[in-house]
VOGU-3710 file (C-alpha; in Angstrom, 3 decimals, decimal comma):
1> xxxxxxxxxx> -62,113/-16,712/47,657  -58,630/-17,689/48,938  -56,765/-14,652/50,578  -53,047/-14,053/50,157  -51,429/-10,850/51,320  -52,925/-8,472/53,695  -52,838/-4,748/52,272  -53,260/-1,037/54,132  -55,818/0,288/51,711  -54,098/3,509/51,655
11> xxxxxxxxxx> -51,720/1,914/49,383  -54,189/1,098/47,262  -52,801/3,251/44,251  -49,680/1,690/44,970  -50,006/-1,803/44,860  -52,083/-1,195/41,315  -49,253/0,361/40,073  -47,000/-2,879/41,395  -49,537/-5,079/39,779  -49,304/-3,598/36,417
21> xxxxxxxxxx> -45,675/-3,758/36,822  -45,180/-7,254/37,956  -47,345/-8,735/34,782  -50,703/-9,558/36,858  -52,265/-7,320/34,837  -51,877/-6,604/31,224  -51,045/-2,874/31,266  -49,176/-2,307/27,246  -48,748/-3,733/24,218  -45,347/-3,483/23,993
31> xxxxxxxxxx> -43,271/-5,898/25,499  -41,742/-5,018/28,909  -37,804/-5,842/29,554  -37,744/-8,875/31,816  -36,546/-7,296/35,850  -33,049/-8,091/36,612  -31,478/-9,529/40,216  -29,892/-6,582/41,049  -29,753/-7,567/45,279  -25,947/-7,177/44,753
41> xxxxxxxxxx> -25,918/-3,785/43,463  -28,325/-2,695/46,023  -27,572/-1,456/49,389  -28,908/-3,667/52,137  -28,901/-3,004/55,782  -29,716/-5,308/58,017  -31,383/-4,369/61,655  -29,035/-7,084/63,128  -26,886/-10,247/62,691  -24,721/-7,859/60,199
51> xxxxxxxxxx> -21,497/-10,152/60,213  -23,494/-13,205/58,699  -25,656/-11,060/56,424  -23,502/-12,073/53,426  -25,253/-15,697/53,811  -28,436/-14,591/52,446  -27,021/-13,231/49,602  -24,550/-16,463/48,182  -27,720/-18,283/46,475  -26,367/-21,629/48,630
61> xxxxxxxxxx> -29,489/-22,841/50,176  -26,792/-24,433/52,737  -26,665/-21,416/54,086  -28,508/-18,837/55,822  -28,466/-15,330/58,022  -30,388/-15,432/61,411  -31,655/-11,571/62,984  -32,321/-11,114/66,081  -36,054/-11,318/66,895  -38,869/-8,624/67,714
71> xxxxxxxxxx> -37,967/-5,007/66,326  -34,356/-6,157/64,990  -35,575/-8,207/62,803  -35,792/-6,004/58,983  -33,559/-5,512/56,310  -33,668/-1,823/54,951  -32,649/-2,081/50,761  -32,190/0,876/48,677  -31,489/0,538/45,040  -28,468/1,584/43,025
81> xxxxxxxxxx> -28,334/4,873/41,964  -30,961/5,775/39,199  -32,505/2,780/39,440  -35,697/1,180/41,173  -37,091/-2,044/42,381  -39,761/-3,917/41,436  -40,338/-6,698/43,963  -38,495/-9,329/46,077  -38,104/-12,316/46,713  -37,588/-14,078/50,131
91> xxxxxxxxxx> -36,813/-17,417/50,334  -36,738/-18,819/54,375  -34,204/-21,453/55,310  -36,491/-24,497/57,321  -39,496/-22,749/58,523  -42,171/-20,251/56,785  -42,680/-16,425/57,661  -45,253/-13,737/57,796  -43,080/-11,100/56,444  -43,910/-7,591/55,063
101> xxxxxxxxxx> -42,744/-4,940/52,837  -42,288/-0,977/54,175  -42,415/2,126/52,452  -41,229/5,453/54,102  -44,248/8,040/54,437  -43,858/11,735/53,720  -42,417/12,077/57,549  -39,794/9,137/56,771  -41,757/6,787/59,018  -42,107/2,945/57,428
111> xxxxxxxxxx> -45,897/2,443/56,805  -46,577/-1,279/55,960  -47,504/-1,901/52,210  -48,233/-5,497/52,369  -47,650/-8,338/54,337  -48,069/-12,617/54,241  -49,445/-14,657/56,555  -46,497/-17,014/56,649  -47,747/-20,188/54,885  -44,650/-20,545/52,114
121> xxxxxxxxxx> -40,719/-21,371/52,668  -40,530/-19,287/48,902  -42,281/-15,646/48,360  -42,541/-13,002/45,765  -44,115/-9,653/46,672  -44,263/-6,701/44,330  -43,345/-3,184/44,686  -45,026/0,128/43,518  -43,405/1,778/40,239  -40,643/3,825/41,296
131> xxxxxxxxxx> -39,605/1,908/44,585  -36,019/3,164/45,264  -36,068/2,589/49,103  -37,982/-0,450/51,037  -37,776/-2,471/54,169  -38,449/-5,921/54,832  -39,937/-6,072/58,198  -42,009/-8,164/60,275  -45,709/-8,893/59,869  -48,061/-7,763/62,451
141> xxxxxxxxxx> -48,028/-9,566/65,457  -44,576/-11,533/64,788  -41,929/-11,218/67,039  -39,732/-14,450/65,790  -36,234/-13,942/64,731  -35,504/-13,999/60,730  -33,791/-17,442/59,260  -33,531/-16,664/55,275  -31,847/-18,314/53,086  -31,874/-16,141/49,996
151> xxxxxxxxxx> -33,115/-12,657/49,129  -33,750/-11,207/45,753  -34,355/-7,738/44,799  -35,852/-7,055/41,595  -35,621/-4,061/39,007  -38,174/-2,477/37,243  -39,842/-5,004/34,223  -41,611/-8,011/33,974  -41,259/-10,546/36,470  -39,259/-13,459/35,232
161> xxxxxxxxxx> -40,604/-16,661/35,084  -37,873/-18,132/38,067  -39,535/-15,859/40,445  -41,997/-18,407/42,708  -45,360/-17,057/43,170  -47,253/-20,297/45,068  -50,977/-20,862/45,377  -51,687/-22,767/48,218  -52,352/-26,745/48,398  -55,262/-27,532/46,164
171> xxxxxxxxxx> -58,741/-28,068/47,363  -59,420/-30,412/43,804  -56,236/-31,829/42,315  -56,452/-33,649/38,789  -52,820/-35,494/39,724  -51,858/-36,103/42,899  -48,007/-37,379/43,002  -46,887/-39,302/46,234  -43,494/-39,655/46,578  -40,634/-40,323/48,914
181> xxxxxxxxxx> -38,307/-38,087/48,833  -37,331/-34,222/47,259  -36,005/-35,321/43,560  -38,099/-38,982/43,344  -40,901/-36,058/41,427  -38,529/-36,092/38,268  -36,407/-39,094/38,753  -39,151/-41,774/38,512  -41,949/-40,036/36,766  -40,119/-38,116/34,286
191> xxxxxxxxxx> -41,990/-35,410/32,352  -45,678/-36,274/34,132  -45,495/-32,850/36,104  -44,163/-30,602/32,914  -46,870/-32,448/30,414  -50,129/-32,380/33,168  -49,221/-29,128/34,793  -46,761/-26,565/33,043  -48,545/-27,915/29,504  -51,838/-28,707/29,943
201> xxxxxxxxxx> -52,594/-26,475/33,419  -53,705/-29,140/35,256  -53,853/-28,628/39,031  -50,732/-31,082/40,469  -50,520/-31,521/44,043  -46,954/-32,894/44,719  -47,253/-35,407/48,488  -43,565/-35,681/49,520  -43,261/-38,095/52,690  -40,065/-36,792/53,675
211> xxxxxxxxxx> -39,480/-33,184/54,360  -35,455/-33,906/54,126  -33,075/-30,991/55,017  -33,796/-27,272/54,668  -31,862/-27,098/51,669  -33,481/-29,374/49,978  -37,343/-28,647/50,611  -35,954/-25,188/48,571  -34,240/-27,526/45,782  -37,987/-29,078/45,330
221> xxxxxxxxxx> -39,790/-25,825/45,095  -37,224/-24,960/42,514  -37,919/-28,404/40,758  -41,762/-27,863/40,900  -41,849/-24,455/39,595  -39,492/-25,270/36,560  -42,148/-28,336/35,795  -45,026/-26,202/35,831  -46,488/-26,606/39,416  -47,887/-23,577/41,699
231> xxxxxxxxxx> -49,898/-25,583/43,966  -47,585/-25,458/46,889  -46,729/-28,784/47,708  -47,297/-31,058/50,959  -44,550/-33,117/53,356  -45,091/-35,832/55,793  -42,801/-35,660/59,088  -41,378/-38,956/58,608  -37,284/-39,228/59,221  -35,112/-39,290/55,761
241> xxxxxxxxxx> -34,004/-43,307/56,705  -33,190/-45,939/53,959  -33,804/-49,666/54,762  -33,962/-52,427/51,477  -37,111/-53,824/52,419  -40,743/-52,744/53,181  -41,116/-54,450/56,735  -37,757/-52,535/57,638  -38,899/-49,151/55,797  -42,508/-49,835/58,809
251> xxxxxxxxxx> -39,825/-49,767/61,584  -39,112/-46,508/60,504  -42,335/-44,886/59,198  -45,193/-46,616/61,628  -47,526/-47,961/58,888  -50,468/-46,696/60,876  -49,236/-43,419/60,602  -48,223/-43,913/57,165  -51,997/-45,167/56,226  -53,458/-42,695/58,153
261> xxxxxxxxxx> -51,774/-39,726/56,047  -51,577/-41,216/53,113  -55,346/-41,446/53,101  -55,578/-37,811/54,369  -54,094/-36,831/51,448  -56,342/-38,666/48,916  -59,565/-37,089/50,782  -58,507/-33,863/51,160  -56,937/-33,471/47,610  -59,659/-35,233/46,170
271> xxxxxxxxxx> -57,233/-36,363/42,724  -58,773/-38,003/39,353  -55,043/-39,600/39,164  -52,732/-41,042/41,773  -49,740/-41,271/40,585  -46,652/-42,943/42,826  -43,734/-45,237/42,774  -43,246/-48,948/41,623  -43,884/-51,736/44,478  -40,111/-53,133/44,099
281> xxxxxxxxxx> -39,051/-49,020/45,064  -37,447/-48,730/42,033  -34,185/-49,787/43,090  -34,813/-51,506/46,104  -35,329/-48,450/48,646  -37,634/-49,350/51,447  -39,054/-45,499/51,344  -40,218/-46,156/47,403  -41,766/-48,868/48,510  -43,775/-48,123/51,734
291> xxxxxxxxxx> -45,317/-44,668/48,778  -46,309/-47,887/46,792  -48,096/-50,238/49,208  -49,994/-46,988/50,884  -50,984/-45,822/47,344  -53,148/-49,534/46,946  -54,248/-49,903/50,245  -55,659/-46,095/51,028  -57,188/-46,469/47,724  -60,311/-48,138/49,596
301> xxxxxxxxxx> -59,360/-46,589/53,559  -59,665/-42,886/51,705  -63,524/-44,006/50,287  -64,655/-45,414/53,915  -65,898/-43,429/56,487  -65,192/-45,275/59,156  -61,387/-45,389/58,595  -59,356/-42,677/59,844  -62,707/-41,006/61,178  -60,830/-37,562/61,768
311> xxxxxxxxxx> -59,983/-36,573/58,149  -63,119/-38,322/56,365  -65,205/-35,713/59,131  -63,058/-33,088/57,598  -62,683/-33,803/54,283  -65,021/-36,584/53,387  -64,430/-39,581/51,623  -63,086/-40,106/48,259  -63,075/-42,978/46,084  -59,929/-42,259/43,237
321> xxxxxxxxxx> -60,531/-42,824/39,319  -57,500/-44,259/38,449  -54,138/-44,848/40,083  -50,922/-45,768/38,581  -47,929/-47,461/39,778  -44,457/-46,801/38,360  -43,335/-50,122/36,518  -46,089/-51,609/37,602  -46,044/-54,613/34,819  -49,851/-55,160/34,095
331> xxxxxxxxxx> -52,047/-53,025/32,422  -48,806/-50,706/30,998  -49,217/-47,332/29,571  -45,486/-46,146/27,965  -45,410/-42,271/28,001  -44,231/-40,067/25,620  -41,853/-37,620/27,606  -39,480/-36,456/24,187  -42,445/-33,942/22,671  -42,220/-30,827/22,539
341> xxxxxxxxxx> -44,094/-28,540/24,653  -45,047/-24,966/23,710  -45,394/-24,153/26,904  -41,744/-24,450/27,378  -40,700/-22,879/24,291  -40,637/-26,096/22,426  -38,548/-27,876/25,143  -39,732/-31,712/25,658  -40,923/-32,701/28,862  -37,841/-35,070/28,894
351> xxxxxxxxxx> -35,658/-32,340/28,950  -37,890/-29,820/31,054  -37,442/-32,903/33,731  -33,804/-32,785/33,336  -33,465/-28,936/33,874  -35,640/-29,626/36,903  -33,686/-32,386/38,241  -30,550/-29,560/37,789  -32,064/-27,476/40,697  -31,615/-30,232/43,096
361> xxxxxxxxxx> -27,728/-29,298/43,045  -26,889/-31,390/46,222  -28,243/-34,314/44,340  -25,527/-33,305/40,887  -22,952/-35,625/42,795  -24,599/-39,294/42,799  -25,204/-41,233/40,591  -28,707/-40,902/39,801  -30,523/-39,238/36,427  -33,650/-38,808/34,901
371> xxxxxxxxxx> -34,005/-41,824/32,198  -36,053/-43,121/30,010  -34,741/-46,282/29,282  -32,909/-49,359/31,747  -34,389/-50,620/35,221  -35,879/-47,265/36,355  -37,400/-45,769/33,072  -39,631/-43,471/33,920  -41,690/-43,707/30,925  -42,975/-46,742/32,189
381> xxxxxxxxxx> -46,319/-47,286/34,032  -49,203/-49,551/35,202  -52,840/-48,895/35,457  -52,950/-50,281/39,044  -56,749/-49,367/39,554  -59,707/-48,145/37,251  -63,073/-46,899/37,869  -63,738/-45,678/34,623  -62,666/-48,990/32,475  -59,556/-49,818/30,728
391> xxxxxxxxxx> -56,958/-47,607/28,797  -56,688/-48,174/25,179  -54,457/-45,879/23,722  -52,077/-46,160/26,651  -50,227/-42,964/26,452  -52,224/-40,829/29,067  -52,932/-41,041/32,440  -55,944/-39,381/31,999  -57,527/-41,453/29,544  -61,344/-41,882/29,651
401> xx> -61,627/-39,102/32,132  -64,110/-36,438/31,389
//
């Protein structure tokens, strides 16, 4: 059983009451008022770094407040007269962490609620009914300064749907996306996230080779959860470079290196679909292409033992169903993207794609959209590889799957 927060269990009563509020736990038949953002009508006092505190509260993931470290690093929040909160929402600028929330005991002394252990750049943790004072404070045993991008306070009501609560990477994906860069997840495959995971709840694990700027690592959470994805997604450490070729693209990402965590990926994910970008990269970029020749060669380095030793001893092996390329010309499946979805209120996953595309706002500026027709439709796919025979009605990647 996976473990998320660490609780003091004398706030047991408490954090029942802060489940029933959040939604976790069905608690009336009547439907609640959705919470509000109300971090600007709230008082919040920061332990230190006071004259860039402002930064955390612009929503511009270009920016961000840094604390000083040990016991200076909180930020005290009381809500607006005659009002309370019902959770927050921290979202850290370039690395993860273990953060808590602080409630003042009978004496006035902060007594830890809950706390994370640090594994998400985006977290959500609720508050007990009636929470007009809190701190956000360090987790036990951290001592590192805060850099946050964004904080969100919450007021009483249901939780709305914006509000990123992440599971961690899956142990058993259905779909594994690969891709190159932080909007390539909605550019070149359209609605696929949307339809397999926000639709039909299929567990999507999202591979993104590079981990770009700060900024835009929080643009791609905000992508995946408006598609449908919790499974907190993955990045590679290679360096955001562009070449026009895939020999140059190798000068840049070692293709060792590039094999070796590819494969990783497959084996410790474990997918029924690998889904990734078209062997021409779309438009010629050397980073599309290097996601496209990994894809087909890990294929048969993730099913052999004696490749990349280290991750098939912790993972195992694992021999993929079915892969598809984007583009790819033989063997084409043409997907539906323009039907709607009741899971997004009748929205298509066309259009659920293009909202998601909207939260990469430093990306607004170029040229690039999500299409489904011209050179880079992303409708269009190829059944690269099949262990469970042919598709015949071509519309669905997981054709012939049990």
């Amino acid at each position: 059983m996976r473990k998320f927060y660490r609780g003091s269990a004398g706030f047991l009563a408490m954090l029942i009451s802060a489940f029933l509020l959040s939604g976790l736990i069905p608690y009336s038949s009547a439907k609640a008022e959705t919470a509000a953002d109300i971090t600007l009508r709230c008082t919040l006092k920061p332990g230190s770094g006071s004259r860039s505190f402002s930064k955390c509260k612009d929503r511009n993931y270009r920016t961000s407040w840094t604390s000083a470290g040990g016991s200076k690093a909180w930020i005290e929040v009381t809500a607006p007269k005659g009002e309370s909160c019902s959770g927050v929402w921290l979202q850290w600028y370039d690395h993860p962490h273990a953060w808590a929330v602080q409630l003042p005991d009978e004496a006035g002394k902060w007594k830890t609620l809950q706390e994370t252990d640090g594994r998400f750049l985006s977290e959500f943790l609720p508050l007990p009914e009636g929470t007009t004072r809190f701190r956000i404070a360090q987790a036990t045993g951290v001592t590192r300064k805060f850099t946050l991008a964004e904080v969100r306070v919450y007021s009483g009501g249901t939780i709305p749907r914006e509000v990123q609560q992440w599971t961690p990477p899956a142990q058993k994906a259905d779909l594994m996306l690969l891709a190159a860069h932080p909007d390539d997840e909605v550019l070149w495959f359209g609605g696929a996230l949307p339809t397999y995971a926000g639709q039909q709840g299929k567990t999507c694990q999202v591979c993104m080779m590079v981990p770009t700027m700060p900024y835009r690592r929080l643009e791609l959470l905000d992508c995946l959860w408006t598609c449908g994805v919790r499974n907190y997604p993955v990045w590679g450490k290679f360096p955001d470079s562009f070449s026009g070729s895939l020999s140059k693209q190798y000068k840049h990402w070692p293709k060792n290196r590039v094999y070796e965590i590819v494969t990783e990926w497959i084996r410790r994910f474990k997918p029924e679909v690998l889904l990734t970008h078209d062997l021409n990269g779309e438009y010629g970029h050397g980073g599309h292409r290097v996601c496209a020749d990994a894809a087909t060669h890990c294929l048969a380095l993730a099913a052999n033992e004696k490749k990349y030793p280290k991750s098939a001893e912790e993972y195992g092996v694992w021999d993929v169903p079915k892969c598809y390329l984007h583009l790819y010309p033989d063997h084409r499946v043409d997907m539906d993207w323009r039907q709607p979805l009741e899971a997004f209120d009748g929205k298509t996953s066309f259009e659920v794609a293009e909202d998601a595309f909207r939260c990469h706002t430093s990306q607004q500026e170029t040229r690039y959209a999500v299409e489904d027709f011209g050179p880079g439709d992303c409708t269009l796919f190829g059944l690269y590889r099949s262990l469970v025979g042919e598709d015949i009605l071509k519309n669905d990647f997981f054709e012939n799957l049990p």
